[in-house]
OpenMM code with the backbone's topology and positions (N, CA, C; nanometers):
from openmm import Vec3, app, unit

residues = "UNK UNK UNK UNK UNK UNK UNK UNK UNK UNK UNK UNK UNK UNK UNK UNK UNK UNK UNK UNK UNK UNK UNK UNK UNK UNK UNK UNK UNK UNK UNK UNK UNK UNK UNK UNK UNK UNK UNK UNK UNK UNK UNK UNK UNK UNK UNK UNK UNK UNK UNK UNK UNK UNK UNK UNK UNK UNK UNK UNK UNK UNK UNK UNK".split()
positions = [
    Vec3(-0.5246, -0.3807, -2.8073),
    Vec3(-0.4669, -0.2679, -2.7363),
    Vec3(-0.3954, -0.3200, -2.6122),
    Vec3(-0.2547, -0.2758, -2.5806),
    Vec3(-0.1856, -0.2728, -2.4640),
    Vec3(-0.1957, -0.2129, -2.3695),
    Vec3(-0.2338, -0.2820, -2.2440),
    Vec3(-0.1876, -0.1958, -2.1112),
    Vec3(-0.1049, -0.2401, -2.0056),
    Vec3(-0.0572, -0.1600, -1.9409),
    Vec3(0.0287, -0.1939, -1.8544),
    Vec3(-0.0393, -0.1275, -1.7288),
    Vec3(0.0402, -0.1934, -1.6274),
    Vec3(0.0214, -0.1557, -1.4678),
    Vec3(0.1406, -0.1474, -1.4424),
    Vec3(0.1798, -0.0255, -1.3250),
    Vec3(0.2798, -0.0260, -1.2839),
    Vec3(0.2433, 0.0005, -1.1091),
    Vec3(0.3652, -0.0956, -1.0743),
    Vec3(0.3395, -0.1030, -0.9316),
    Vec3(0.3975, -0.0115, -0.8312),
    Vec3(0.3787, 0.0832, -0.7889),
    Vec3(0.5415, 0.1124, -0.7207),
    Vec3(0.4808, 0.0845, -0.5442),
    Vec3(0.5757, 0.0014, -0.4875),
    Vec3(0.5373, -0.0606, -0.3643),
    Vec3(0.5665, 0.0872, -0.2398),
    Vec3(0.3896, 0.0659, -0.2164),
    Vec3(0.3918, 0.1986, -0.1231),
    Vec3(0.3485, 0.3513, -0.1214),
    Vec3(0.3159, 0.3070, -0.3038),
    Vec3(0.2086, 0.3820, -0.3466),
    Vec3(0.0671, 0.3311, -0.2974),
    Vec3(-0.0182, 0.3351, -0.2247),
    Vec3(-0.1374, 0.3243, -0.2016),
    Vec3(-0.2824, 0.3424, -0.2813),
    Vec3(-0.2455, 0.5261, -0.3399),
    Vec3(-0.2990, 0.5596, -0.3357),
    Vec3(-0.3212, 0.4979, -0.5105),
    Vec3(-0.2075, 0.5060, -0.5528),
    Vec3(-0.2046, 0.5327, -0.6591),
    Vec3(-0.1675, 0.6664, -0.7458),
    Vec3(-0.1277, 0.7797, -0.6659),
    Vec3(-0.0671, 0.8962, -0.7162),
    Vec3(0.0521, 0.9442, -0.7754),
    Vec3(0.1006, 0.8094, -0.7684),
    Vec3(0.2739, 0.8273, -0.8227),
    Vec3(0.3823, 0.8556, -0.7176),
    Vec3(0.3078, 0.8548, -0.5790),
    Vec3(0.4550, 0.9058, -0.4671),
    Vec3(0.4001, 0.8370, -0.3584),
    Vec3(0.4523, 0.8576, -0.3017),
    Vec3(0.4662, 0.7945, -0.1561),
    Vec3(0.3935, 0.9199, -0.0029),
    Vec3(0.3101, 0.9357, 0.0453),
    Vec3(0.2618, 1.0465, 0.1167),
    Vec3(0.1886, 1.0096, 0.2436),
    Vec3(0.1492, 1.0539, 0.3074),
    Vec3(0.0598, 1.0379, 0.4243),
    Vec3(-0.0542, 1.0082, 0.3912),
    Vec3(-0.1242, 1.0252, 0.2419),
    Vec3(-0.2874, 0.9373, 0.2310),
    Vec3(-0.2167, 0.8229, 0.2082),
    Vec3(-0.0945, 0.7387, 0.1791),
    Vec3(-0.1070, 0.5741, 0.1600),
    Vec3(-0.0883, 0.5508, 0.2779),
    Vec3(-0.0262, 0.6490, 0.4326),
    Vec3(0.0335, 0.5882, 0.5729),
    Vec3(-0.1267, 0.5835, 0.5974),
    Vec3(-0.2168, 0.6544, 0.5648),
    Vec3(-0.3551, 0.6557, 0.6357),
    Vec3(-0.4676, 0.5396, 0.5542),
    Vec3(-0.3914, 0.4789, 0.4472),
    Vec3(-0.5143, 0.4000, 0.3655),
    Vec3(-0.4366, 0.2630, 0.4564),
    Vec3(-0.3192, 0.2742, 0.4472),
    Vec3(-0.2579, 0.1211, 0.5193),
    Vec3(-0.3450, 0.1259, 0.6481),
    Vec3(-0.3331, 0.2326, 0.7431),
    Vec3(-0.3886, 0.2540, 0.8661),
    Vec3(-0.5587, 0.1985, 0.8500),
    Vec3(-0.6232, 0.2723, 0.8145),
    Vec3(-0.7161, 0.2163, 0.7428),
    Vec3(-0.7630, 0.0621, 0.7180),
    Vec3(-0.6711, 0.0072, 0.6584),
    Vec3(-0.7362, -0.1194, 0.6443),
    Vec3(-0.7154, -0.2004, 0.7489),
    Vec3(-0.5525, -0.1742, 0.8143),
    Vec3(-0.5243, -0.2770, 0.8919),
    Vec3(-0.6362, -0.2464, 1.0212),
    Vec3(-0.7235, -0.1228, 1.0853),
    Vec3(-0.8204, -0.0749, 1.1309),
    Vec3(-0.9308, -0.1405, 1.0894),
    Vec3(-0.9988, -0.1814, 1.0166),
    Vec3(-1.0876, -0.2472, 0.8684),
    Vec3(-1.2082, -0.1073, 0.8811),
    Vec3(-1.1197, -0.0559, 0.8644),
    Vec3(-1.1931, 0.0754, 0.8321),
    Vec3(-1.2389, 0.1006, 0.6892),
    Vec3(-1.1135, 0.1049, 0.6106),
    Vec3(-1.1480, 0.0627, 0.4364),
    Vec3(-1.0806, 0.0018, 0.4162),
    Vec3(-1.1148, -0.1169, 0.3146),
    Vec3(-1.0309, -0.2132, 0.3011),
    Vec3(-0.9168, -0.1939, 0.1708),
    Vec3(-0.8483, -0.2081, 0.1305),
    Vec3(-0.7304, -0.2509, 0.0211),
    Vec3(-0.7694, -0.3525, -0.0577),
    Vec3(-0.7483, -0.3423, -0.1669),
    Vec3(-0.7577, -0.4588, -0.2716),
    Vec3(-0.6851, -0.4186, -0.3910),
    Vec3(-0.6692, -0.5709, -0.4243),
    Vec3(-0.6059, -0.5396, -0.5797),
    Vec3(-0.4497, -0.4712, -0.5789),
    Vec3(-0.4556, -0.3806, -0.6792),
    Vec3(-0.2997, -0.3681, -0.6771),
    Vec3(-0.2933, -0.2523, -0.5865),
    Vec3(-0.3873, -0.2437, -0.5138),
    Vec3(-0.3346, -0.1604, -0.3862),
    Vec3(-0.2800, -0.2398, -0.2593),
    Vec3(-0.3882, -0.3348, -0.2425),
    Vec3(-0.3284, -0.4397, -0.1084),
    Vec3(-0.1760, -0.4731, -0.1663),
    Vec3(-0.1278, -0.5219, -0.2931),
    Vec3(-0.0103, -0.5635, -0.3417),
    Vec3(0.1094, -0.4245, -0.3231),
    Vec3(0.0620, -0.3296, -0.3273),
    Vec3(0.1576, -0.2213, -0.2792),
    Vec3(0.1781, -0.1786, -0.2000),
    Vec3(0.0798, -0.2575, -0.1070),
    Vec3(0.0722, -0.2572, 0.0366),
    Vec3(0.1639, -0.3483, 0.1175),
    Vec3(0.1756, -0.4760, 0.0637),
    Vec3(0.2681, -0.5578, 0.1214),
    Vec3(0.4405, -0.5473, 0.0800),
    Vec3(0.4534, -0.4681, 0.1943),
    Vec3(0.6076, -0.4013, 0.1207),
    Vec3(0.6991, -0.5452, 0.1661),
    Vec3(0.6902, -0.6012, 0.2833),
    Vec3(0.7850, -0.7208, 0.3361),
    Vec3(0.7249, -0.8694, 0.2139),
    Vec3(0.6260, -0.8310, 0.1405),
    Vec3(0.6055, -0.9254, 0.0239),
    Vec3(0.5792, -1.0667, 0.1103),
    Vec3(0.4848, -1.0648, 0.1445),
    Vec3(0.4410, -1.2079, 0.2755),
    Vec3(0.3100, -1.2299, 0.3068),
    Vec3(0.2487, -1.2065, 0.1915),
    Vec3(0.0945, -1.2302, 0.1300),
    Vec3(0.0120, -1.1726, 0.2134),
    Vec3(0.0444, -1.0712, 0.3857),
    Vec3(-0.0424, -1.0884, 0.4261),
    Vec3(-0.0012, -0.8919, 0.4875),
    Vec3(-0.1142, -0.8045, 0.5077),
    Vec3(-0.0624, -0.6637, 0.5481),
    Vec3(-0.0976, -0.6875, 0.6838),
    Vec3(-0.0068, -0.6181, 0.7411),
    Vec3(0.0444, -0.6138, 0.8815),
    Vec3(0.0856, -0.5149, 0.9102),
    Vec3(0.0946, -0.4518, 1.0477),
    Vec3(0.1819, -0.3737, 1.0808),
    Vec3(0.3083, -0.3588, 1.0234),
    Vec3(0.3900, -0.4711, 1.0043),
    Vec3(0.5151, -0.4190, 1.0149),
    Vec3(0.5642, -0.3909, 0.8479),
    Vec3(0.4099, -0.4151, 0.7822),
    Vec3(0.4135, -0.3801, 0.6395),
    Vec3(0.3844, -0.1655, 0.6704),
    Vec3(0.3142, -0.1114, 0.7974),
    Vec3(0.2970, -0.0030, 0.8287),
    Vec3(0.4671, 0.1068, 0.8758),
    Vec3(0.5388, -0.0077, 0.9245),
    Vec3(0.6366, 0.0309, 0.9718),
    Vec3(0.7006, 0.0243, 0.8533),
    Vec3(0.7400, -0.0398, 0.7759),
    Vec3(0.8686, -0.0059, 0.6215),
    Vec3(0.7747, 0.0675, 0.5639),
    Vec3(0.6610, 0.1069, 0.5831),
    Vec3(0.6042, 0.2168, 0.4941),
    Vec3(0.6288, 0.3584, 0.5396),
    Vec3(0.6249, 0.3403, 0.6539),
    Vec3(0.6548, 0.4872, 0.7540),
    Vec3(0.7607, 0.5695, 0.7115),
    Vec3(0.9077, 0.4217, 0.6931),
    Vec3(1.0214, 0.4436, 0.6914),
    Vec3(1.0339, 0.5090, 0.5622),
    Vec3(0.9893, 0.4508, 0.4064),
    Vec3(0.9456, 0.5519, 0.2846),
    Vec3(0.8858, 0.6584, 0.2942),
    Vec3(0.8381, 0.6890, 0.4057),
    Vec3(0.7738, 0.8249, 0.3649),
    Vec3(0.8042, 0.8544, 0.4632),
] * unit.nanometer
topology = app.Topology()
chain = topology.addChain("A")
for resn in residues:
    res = topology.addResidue(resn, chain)
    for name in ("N", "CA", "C"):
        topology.addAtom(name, app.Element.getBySymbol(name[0]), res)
């Protein structure tokens, strides 16, 4: 059986869009409040630079 993943950078949540729960899960981790993992931290790093940061918070802002 086949599966696929699909990524869309900036989805967080995983809901299919872009909204204020992924500005608050980014907030969140970079806080280490809850952390990100997996293909969420990866949709998290929108500047693609292995590492989430603020300014991965700021091009996220700018999507949503």
């Amino acid at each position: 059986k086949l599966s696929y993943t699909i990524l869309i950078y900036g989805d967080l949540t995983g809901e299919g869009n872009i909204n204020s729960r992924d500005l608050n899960a980014l907030m969140d981790h970079l806080t280490q409040k809850t952390m990100l993992s997996g293909i969420f931290a990866t949709a998290a790093d929108l500047d693609k630079n292995g590492t989430l940061n603020t300014k991965d918070l700021l091009y996220l802002s700018k999507l949503y």
